[in-house]
PDB file of N, CA, C and O in Angstrom:
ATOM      1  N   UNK A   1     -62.194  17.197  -6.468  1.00  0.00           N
ATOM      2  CA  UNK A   1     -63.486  16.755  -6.919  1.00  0.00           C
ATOM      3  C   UNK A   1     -64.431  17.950  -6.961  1.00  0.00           C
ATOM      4  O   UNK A   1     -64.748  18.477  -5.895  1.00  0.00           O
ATOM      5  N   UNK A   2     -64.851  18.362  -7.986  1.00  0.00           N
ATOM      6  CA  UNK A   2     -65.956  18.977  -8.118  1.00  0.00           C
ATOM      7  C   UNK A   2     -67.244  19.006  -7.828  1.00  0.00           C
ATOM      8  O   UNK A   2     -67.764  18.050  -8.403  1.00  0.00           O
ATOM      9  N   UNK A   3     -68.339  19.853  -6.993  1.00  0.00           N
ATOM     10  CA  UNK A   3     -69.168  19.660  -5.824  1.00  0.00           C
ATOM     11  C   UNK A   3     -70.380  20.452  -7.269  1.00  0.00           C
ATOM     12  O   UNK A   3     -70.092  21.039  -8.312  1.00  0.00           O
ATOM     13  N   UNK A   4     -71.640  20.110  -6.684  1.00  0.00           N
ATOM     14  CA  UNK A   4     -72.653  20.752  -8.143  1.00  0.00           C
ATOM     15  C   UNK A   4     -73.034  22.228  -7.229  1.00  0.00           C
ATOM     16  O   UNK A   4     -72.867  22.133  -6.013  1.00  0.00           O
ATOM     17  N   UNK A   5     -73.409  23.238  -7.636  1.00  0.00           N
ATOM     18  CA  UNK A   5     -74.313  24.124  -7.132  1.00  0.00           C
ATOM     19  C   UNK A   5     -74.687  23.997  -6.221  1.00  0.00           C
ATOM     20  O   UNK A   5     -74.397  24.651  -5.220  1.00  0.00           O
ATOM     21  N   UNK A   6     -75.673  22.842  -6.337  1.00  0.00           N
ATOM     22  CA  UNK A   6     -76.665  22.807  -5.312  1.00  0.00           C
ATOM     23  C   UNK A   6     -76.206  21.596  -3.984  1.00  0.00           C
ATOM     24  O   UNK A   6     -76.945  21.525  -3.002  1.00  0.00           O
ATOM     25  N   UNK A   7     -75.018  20.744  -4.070  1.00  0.00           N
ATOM     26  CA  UNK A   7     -74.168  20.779  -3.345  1.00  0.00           C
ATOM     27  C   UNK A   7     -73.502  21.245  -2.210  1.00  0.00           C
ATOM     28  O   UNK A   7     -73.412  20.989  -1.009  1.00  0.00           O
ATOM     29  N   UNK A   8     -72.858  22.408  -3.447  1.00  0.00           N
ATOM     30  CA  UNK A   8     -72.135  23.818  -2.660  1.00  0.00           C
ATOM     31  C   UNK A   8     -73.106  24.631  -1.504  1.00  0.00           C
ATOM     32  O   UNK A   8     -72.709  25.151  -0.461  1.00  0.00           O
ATOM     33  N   UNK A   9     -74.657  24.562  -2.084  1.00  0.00           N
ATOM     34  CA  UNK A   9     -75.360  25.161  -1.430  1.00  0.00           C
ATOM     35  C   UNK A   9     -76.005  24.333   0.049  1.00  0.00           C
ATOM     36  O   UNK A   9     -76.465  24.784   1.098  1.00  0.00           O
ATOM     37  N   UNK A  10     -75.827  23.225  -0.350  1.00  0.00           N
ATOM     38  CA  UNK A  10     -76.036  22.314   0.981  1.00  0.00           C
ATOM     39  C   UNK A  10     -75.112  22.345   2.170  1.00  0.00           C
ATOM     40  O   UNK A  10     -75.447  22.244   3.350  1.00  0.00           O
ATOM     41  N   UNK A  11     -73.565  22.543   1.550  1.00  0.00           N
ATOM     42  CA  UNK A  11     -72.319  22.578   2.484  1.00  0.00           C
ATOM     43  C   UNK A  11     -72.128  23.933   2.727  1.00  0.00           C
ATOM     44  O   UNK A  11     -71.292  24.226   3.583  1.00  0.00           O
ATOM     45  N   UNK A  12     -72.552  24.562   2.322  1.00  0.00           N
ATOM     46  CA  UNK A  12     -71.750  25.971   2.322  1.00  0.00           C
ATOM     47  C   UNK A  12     -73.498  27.048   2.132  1.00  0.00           C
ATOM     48  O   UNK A  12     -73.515  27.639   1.053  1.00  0.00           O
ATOM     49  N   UNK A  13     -74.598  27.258   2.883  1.00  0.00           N
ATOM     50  CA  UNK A  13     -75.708  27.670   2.791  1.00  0.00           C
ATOM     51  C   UNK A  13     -75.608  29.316   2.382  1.00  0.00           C
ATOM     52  O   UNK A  13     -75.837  29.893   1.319  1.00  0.00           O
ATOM     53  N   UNK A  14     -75.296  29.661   3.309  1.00  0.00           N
ATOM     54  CA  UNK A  14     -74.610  31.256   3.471  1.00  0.00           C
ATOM     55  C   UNK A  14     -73.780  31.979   2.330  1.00  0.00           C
ATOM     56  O   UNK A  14     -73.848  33.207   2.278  1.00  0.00           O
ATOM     57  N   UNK A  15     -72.865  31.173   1.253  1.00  0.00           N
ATOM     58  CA  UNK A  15     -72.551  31.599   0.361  1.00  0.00           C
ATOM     59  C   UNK A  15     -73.553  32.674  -0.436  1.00  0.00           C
ATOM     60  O   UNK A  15     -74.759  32.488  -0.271  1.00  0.00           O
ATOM     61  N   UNK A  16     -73.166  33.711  -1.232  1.00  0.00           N
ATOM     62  CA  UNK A  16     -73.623  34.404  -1.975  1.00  0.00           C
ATOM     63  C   UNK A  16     -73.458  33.497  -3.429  1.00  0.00           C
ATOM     64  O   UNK A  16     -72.595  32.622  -3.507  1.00  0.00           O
ATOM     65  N   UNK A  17     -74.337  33.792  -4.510  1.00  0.00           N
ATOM     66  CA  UNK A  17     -74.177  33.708  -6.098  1.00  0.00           C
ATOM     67  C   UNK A  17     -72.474  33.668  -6.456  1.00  0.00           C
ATOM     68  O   UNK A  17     -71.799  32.699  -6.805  1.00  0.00           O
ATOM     69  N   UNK A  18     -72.055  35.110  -6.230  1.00  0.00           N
ATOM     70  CA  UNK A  18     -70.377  35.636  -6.155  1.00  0.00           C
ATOM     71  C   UNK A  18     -69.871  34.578  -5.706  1.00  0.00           C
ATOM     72  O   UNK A  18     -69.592  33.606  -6.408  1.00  0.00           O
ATOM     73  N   UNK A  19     -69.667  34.671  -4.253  1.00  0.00           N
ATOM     74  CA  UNK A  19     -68.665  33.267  -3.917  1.00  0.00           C
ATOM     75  C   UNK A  19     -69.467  31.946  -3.650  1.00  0.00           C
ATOM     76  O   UNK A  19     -68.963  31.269  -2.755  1.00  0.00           O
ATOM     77  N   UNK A  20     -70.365  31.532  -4.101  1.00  0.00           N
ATOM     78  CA  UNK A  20     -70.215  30.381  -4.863  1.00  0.00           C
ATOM     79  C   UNK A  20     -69.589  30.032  -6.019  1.00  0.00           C
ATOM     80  O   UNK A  20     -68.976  28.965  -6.073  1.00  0.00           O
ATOM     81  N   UNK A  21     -69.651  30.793  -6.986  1.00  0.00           N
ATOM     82  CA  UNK A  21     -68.826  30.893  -8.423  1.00  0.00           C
ATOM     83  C   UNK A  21     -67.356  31.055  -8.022  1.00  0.00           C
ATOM     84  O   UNK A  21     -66.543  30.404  -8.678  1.00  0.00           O
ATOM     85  N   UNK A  22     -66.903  31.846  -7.023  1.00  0.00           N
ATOM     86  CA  UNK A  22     -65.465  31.814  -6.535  1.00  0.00           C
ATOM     87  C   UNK A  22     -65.088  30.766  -6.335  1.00  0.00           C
ATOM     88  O   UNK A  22     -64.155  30.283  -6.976  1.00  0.00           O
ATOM     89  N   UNK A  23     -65.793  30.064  -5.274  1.00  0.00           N
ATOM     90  CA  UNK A  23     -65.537  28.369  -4.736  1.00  0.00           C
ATOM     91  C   UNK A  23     -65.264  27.459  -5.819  1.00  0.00           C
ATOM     92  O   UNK A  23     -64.275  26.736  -5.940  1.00  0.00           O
ATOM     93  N   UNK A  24     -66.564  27.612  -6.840  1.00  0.00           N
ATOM     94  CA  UNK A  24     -66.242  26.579  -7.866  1.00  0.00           C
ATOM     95  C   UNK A  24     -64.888  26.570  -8.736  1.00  0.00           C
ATOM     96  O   UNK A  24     -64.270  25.638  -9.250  1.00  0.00           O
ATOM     97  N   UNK A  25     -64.656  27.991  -8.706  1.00  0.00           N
ATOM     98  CA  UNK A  25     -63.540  28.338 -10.095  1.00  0.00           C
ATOM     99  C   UNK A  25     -62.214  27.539  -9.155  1.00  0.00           C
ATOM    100  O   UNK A  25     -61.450  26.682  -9.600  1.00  0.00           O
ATOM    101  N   UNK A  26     -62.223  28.097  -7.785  1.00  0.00           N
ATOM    102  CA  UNK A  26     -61.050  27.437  -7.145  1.00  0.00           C
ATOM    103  C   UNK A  26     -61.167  25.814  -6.871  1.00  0.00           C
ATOM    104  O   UNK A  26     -60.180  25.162  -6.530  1.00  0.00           O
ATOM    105  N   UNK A  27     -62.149  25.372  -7.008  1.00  0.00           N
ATOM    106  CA  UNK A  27     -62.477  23.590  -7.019  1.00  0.00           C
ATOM    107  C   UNK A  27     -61.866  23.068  -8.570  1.00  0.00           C
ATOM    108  O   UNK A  27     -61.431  21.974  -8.929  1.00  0.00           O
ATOM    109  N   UNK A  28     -62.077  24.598  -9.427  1.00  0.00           N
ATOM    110  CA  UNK A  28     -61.454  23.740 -11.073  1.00  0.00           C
ATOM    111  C   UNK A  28     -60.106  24.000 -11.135  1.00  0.00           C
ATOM    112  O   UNK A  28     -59.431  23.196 -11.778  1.00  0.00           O
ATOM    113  N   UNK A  29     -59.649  24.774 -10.707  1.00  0.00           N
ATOM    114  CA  UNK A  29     -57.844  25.527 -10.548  1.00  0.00           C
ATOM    115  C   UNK A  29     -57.460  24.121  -9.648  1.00  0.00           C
ATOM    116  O   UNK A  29     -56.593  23.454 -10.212  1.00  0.00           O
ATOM    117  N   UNK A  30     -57.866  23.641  -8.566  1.00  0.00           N
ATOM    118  CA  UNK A  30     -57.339  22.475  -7.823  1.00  0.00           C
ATOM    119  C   UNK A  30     -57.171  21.332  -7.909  1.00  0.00           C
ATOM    120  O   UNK A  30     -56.436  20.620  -7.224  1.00  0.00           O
ATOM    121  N   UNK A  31     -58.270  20.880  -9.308  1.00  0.00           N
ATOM    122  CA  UNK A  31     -58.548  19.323  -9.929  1.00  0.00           C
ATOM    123  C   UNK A  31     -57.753  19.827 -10.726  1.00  0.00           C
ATOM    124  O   UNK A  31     -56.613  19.402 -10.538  1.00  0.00           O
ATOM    125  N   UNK A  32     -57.871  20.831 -11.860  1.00  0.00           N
ATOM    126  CA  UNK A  32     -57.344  20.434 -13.159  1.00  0.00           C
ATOM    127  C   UNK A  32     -55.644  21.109 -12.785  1.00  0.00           C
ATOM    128  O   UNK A  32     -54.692  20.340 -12.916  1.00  0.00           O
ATOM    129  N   UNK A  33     -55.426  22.410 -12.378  1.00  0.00           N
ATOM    130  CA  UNK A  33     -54.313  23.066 -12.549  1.00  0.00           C
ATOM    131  C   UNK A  33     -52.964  22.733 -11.539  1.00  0.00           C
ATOM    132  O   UNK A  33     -51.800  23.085 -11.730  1.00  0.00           O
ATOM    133  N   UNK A  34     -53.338  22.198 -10.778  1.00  0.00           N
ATOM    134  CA  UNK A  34     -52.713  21.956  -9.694  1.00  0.00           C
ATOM    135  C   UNK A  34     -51.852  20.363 -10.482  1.00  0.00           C
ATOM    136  O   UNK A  34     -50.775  20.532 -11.053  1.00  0.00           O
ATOM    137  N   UNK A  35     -52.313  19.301 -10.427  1.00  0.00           N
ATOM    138  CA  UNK A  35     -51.910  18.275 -10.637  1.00  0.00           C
ATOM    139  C   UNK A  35     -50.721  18.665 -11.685  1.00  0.00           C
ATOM    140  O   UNK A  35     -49.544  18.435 -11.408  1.00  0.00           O
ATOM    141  N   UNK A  36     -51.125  19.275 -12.914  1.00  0.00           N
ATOM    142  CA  UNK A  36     -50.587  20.082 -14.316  1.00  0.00           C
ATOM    143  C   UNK A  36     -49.035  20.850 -13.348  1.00  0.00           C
ATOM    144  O   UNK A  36     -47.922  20.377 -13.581  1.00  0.00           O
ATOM    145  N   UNK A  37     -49.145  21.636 -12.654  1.00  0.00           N
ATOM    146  CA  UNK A  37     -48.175  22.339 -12.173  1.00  0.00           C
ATOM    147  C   UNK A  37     -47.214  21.707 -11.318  1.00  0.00           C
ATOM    148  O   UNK A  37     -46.069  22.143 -11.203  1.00  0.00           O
ATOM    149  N   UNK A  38     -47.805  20.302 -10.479  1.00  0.00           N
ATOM    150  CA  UNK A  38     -46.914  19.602  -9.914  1.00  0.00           C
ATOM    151  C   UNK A  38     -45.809  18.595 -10.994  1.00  0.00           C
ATOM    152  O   UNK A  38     -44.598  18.396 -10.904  1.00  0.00           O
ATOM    153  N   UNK A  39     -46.702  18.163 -11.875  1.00  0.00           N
ATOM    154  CA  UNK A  39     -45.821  17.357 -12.960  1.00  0.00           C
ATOM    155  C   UNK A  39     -44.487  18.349 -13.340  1.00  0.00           C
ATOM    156  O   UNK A  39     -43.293  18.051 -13.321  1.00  0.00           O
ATOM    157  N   UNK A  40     -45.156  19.669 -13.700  1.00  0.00           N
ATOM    158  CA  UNK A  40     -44.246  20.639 -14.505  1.00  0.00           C
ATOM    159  C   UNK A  40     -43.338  20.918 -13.256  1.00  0.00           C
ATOM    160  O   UNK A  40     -42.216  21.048 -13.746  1.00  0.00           O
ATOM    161  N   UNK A  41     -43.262  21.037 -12.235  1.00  0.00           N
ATOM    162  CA  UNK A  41     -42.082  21.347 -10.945  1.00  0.00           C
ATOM    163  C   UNK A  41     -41.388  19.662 -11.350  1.00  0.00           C
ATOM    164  O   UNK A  41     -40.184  19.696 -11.604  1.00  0.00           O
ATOM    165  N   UNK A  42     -41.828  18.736 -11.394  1.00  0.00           N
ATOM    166  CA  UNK A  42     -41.413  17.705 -11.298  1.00  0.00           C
ATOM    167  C   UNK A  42     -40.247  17.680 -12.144  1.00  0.00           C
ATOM    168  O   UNK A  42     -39.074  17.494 -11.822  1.00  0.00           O
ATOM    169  N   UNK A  43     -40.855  17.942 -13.509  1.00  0.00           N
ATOM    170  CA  UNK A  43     -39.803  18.086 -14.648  1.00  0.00           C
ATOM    171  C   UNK A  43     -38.801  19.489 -14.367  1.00  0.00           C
ATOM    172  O   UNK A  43     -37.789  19.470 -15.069  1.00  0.00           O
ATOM    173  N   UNK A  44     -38.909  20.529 -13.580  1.00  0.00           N
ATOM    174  CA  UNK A  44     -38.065  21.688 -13.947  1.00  0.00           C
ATOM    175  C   UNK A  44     -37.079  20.994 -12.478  1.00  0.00           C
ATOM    176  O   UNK A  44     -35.984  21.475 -12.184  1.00  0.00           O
ATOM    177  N   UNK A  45     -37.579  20.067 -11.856  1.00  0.00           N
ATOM    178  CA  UNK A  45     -36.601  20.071 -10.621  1.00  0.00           C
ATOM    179  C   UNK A  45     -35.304  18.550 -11.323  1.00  0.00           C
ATOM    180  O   UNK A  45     -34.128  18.613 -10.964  1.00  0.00           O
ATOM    181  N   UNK A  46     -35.707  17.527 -12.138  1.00  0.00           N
ATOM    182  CA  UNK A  46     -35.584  16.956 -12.814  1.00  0.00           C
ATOM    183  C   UNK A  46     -34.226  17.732 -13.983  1.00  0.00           C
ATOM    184  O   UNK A  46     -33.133  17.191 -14.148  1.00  0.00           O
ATOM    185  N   UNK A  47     -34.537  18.720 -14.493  1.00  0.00           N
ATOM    186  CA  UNK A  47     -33.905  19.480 -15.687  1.00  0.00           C
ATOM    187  C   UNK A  47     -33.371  20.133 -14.532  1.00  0.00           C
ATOM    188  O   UNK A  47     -32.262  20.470 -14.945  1.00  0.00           O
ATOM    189  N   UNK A  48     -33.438  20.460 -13.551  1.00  0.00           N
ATOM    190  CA  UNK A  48     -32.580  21.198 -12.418  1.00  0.00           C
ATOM    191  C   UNK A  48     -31.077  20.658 -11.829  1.00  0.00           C
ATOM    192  O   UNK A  48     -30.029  21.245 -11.558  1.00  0.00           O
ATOM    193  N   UNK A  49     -31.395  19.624 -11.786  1.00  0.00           N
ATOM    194  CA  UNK A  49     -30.591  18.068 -11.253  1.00  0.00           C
ATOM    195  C   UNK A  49     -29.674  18.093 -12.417  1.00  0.00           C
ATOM    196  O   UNK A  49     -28.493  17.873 -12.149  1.00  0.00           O
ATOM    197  N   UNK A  50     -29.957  18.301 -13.567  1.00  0.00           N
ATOM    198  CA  UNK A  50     -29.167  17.445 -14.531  1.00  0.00           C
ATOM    199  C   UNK A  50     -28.148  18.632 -14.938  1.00  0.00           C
ATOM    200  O   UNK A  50     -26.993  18.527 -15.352  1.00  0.00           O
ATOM    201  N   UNK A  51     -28.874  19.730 -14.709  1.00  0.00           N
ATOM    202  CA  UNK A  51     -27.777  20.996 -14.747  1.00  0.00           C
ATOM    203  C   UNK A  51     -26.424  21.405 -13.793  1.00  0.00           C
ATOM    204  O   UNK A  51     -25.332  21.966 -13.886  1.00  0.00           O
ATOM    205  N   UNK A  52     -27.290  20.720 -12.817  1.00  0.00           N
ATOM    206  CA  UNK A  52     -26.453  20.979 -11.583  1.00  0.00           C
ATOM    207  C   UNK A  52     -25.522  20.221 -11.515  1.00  0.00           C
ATOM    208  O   UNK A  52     -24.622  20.529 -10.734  1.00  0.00           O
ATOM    209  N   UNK A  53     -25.394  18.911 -12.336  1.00  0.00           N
ATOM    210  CA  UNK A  53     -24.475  17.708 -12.282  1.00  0.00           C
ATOM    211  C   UNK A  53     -23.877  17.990 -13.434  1.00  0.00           C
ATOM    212  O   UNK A  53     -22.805  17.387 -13.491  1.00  0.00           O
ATOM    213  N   UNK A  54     -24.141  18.812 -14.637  1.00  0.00           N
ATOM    214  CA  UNK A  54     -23.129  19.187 -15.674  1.00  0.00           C
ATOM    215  C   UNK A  54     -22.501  20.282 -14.880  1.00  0.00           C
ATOM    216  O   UNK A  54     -21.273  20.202 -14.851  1.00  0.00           O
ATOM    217  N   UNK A  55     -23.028  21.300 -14.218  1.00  0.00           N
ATOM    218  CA  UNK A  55     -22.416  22.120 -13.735  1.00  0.00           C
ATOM    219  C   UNK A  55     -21.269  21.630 -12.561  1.00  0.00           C
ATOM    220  O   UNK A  55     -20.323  22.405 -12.424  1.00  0.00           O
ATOM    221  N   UNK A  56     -21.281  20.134 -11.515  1.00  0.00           N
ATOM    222  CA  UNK A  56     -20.568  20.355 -11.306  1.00  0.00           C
ATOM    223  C   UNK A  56     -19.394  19.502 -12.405  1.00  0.00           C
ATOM    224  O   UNK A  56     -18.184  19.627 -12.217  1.00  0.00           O
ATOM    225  N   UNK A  57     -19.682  19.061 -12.990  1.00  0.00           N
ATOM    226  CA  UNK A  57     -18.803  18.323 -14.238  1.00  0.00           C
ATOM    227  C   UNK A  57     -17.822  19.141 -14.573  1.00  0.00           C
ATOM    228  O   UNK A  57     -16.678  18.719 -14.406  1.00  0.00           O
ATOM    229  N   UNK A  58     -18.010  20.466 -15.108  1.00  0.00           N
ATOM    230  CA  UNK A  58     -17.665  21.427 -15.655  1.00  0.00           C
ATOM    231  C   UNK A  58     -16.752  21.904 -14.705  1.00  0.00           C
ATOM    232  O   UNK A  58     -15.587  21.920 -15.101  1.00  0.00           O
ATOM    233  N   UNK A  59     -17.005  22.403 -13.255  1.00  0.00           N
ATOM    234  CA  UNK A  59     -16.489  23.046 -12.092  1.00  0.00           C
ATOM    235  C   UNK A  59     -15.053  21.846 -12.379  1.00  0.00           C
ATOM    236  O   UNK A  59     -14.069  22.054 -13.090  1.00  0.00           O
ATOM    237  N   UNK A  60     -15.333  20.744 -11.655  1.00  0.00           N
ATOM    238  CA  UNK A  60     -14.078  19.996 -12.003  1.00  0.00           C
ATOM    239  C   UNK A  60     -12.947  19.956 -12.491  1.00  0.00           C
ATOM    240  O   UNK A  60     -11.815  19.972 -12.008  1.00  0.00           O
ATOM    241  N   UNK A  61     -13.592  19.868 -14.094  1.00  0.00           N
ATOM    242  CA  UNK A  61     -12.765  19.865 -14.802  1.00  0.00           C
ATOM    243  C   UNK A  61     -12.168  21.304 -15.614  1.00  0.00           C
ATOM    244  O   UNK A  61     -11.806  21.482 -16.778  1.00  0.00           O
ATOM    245  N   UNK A  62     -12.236  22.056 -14.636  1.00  0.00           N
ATOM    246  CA  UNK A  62     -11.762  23.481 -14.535  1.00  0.00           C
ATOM    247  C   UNK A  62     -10.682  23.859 -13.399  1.00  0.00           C
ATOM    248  O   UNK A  62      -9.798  24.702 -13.243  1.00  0.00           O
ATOM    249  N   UNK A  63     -11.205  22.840 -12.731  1.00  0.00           N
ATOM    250  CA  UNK A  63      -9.755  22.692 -11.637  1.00  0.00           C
ATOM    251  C   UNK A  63      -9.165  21.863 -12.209  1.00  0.00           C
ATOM    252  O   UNK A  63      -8.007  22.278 -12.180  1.00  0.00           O
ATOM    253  N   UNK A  64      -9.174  20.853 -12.777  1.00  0.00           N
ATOM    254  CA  UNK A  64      -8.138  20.120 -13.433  1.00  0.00           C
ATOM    255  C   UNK A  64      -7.115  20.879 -14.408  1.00  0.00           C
ATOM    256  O   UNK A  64      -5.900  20.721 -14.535  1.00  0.00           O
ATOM    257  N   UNK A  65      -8.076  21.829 -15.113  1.00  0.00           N
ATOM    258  CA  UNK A  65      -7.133  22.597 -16.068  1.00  0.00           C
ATOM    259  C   UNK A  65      -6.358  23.556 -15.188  1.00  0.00           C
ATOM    260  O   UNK A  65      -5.173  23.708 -15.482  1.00  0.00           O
ATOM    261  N   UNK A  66      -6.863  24.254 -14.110  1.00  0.00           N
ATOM    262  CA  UNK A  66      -5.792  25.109 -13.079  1.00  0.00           C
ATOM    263  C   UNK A  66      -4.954  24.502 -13.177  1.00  0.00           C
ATOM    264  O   UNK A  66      -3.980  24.753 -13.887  1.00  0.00           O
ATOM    265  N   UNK A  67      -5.189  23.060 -12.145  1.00  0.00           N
ATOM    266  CA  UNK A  67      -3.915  22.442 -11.697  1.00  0.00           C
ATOM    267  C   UNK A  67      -2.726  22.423 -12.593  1.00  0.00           C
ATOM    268  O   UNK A  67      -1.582  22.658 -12.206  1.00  0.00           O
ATOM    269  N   UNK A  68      -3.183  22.028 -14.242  1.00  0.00           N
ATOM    270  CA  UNK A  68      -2.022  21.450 -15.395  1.00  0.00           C
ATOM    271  C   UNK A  68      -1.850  23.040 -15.428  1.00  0.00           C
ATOM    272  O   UNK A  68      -0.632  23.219 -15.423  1.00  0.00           O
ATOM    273  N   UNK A  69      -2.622  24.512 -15.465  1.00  0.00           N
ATOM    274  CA  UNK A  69      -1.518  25.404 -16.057  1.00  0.00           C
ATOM    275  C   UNK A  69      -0.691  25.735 -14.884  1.00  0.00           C
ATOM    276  O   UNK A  69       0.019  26.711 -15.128  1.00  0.00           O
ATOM    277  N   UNK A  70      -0.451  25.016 -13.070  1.00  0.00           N
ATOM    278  CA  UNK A  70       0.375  25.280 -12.699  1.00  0.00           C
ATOM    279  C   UNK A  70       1.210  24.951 -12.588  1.00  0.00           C
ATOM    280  O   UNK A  70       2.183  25.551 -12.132  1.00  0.00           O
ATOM    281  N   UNK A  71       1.130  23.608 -13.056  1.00  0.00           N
ATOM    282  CA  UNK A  71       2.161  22.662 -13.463  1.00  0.00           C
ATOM    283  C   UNK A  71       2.774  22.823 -14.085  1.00  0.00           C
ATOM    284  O   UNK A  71       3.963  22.645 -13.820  1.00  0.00           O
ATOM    285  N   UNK A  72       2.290  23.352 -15.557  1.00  0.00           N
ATOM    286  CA  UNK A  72       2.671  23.861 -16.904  1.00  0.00           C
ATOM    287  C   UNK A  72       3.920  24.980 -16.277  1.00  0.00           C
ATOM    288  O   UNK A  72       5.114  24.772 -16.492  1.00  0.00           O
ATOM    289  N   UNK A  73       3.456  26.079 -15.545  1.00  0.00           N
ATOM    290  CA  UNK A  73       3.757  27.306 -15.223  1.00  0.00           C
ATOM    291  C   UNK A  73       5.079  27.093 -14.324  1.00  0.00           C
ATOM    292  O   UNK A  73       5.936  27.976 -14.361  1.00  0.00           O
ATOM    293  N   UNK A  74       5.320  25.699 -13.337  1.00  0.00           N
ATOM    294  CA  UNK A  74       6.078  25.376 -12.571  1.00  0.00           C
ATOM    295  C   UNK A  74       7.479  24.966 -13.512  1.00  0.00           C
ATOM    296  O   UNK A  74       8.606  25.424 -13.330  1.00  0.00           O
ATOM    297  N   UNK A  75       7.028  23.873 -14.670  1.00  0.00           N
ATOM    298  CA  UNK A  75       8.012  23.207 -15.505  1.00  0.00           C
ATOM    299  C   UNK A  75       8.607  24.372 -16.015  1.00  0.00           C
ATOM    300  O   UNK A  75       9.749  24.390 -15.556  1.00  0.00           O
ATOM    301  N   UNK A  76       8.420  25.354 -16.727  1.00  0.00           N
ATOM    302  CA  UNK A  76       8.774  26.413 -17.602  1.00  0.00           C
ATOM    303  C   UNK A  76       9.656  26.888 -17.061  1.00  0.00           C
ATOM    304  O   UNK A  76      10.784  27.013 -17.537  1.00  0.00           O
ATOM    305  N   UNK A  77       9.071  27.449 -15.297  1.00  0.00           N
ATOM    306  CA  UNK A  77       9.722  28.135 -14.375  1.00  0.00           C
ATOM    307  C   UNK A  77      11.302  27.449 -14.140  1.00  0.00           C
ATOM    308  O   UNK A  77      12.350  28.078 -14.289  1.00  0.00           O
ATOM    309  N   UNK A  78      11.196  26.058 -13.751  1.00  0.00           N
ATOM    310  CA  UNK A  78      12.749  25.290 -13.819  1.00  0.00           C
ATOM    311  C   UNK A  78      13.211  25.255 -14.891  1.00  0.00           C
ATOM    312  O   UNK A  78      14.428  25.138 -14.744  1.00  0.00           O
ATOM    313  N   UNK A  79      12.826  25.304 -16.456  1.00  0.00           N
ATOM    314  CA  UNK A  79      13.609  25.446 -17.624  1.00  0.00           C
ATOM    315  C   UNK A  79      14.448  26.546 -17.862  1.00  0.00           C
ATOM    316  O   UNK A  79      15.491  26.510 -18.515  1.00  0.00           O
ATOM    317  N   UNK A  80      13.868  27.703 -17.208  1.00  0.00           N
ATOM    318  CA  UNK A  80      14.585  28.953 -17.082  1.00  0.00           C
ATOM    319  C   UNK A  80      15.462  29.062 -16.848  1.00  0.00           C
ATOM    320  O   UNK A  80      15.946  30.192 -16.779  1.00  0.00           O
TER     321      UNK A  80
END
């Protein structure tokens, strides 16, 4: 929530011009940017998940293919 000037100057007396304007800029980075950046973690942890579950999809079925070329590699071996 955003506090007015003269607000800021009620809670905070001692402030300078400078960091009052500091305070405020970080009161607008916290309402507006913050909320914005949690959604966006939301979605990259989201798109994180879904990678990680193709990835292990993939892992799998990469041992599956080991297994058949040792199989493969075993049969050949007794045809010999």
């Amino acid at each position: 929530m955003l506090i007015s000037r003269q607000e800021s100057v009620t809670f905070l007396p001692n402030l300078t011009a400078d960091e009052l304007a500091f305070q405020e800029c970080i009161e607008v980075i916290n309402a507006n940017l913050l909320p914005n950046m949690h959604s966006e973690l939301d979605l990259l942890r989201q798109e994180n998940a879904k990678l990680l579950a193709e990835n292990a999809k993939i892992k799998a079925k990469n041992v599956r293919l080991r297994q058949a070329i040792k199989d493969n590699v075993v049969k050949l071996t007794k045809l010999e």
